[in-house]
C-alpha positions in Angstrom: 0.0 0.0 0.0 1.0 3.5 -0.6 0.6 5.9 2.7 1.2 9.8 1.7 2.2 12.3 4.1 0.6 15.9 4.5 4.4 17.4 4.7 6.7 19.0 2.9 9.2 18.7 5.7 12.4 16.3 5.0 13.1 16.1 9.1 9.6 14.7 9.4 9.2 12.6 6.6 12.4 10.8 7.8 11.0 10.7 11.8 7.8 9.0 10.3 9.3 6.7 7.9 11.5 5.2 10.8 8.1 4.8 13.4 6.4 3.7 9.9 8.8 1.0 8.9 6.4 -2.0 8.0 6.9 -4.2 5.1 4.7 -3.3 2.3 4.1 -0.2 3.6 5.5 2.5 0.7 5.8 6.0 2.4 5.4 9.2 0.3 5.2 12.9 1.3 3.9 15.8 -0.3 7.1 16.2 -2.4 6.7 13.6 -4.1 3.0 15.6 -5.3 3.8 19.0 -6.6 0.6 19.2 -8.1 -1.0 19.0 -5.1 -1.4 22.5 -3.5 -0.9 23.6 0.0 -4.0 22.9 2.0 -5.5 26.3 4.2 -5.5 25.8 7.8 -8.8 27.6 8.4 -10.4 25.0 11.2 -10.9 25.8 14.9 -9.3 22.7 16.2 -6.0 20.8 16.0 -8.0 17.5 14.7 -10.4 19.6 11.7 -6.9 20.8 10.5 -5.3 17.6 10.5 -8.1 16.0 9.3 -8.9 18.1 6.8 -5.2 18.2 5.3 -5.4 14.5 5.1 -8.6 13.9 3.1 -7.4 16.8 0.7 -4.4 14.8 0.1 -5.9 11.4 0.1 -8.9 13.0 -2.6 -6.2 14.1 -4.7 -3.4 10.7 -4.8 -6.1 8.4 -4.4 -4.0 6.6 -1.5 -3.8 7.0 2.4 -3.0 9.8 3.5 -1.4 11.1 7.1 -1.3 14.8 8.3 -0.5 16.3 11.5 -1.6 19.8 13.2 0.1 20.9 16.4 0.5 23.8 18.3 1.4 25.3 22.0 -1.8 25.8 24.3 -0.7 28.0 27.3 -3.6 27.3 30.5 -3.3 31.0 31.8 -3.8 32.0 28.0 -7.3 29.7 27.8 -5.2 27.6 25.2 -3.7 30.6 23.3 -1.5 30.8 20.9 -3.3 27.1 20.0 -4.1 26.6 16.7 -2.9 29.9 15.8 0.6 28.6 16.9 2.9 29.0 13.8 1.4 33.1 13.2 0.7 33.9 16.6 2.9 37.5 16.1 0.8 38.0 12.6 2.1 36.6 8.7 4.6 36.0 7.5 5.7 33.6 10.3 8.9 34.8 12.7 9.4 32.6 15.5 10.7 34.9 17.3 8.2 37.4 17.1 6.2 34.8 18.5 8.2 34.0 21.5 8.6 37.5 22.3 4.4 38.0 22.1 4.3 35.1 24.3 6.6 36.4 26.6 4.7 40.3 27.1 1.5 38.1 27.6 2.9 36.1 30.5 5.0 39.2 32.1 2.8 39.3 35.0 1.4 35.6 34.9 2.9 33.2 37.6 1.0 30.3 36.3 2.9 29.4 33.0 1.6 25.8 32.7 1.7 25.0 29.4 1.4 21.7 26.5 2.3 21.3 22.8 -0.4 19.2 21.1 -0.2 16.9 18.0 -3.5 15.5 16.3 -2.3 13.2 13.8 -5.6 11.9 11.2 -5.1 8.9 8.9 -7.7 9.3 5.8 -8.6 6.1 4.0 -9.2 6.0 0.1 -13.0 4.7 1.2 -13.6 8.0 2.9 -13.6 6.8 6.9 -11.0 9.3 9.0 -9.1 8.3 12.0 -7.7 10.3 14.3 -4.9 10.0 17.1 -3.9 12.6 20.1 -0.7 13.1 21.5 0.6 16.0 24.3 3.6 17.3 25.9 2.9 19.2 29.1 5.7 21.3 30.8 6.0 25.1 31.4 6.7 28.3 29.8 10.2 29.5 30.5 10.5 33.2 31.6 13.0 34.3 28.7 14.4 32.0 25.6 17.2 29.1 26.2 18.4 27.4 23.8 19.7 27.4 20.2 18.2 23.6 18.8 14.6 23.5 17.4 12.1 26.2 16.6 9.2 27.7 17.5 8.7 28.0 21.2 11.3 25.0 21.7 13.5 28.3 23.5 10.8 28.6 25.8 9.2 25.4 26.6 10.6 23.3 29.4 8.8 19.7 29.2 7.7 18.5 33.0 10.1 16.9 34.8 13.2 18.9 33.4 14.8 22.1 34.1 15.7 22.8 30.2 13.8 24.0 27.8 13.7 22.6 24.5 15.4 24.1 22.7 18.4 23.2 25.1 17.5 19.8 24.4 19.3 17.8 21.2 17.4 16.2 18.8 17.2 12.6 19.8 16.3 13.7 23.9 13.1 15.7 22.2 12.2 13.6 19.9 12.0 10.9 22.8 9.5 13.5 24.6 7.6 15.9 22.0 4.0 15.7 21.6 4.8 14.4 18.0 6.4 11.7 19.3 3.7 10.9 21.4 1.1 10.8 18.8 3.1 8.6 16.2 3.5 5.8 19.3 -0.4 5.9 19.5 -0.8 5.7 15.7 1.3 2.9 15.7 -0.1 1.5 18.4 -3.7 1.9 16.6 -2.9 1.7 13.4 -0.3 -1.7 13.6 -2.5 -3.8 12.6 -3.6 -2.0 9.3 -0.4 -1.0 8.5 0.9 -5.0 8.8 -1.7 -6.5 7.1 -0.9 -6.7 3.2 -3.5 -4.5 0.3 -4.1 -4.8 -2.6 
């Protein structure tokens, strides 16, 4: 079977093809589509984004399709910058415009609880959706750390830890990051799909 991903990102393809490793299993990304244009993020929830990048995809190829949607949800922020994660600071996106909006929001917030979400949706050629949920809770630093990652890696410290992200290498956030998370439940949910052999 062919299973095409909703990226365009060579660092995730590769992170997904490892956890997606089962024979039979062909995996494809976006790149691999150029005539397939970029999908609008326009819903109100991690999950309508993901899902709706994955049928897009899946409608277009003809074959499964995976897409993700993430984002940072602060508590004392009710959930903001959430699905507004990437252009929190306004278009075009600049990271660290973000972080530095985050940071003017929180200057008189003790409570910086804080989780990165990950909504992963796997759209079948038959039309059914399914959906899987993963999280990273931690806290929200009170200036940036930290030169690995982007986003609001310089600023989020996972629970548990006293370093942020961003501080963190590769391989120690890829073992705790909300992605991560979500790929060992689609695995987990989706193993016995994935291993059984199509047509």
């Amino acid at each position: 079977m062919n299973l095409i991903l909703a990226t365009r990102n060579a660092h995730k393809l590769l992170e997904i093809r490892q956890l997606f490793g089962f024979p039979g299993v062909h995996v494809q990304s976006a790149l691999d589509f150029p005539e397939v244009p970029e999908v609008e993020e326009d819903g109100d929830t991690f999950e309508a984004n993901a899902i709706k990048k994955a049928e897009a995809l899946c409608h277009a190829t003809g074959f499964h399709a995976l897409a993700d949607d993430s984002g940072l949800e602060v508590k004392a922020l009710d959930g903001a910058p959430g699905i507004y994660s990437a252009r929190y600071a306004g278009l075009p996106v600049d990271y660290h415009a973000n972080n530095r909006k985050l940071l003017q929001a929180l200057r008189h917030i003790e409570n910086r609880e804080a989780r990165f979400v990950c909504v992963m949706a796997l759209a079948f050629p038959d039309g059914r959706i399914e959906t899987v949920f993963g999280e990273c809770r931690g806290r929200i630093a009170p200036t940036c750390r930290g030169t690995h990652g982007f986003g609001y890696d310089p600023l989020f410290i996972p629970e548990g830890l006293n370093k942020t992200f961003g501080e963190l290498d590769d391989a120690a956030k890829a073992s705790l990051s909300h992605r991560a998370h979500a790929m060992q439940h689609a695995v987990t949910a989706w193993k016995q799909f994935l291993a059984t052999p199509h047509e």
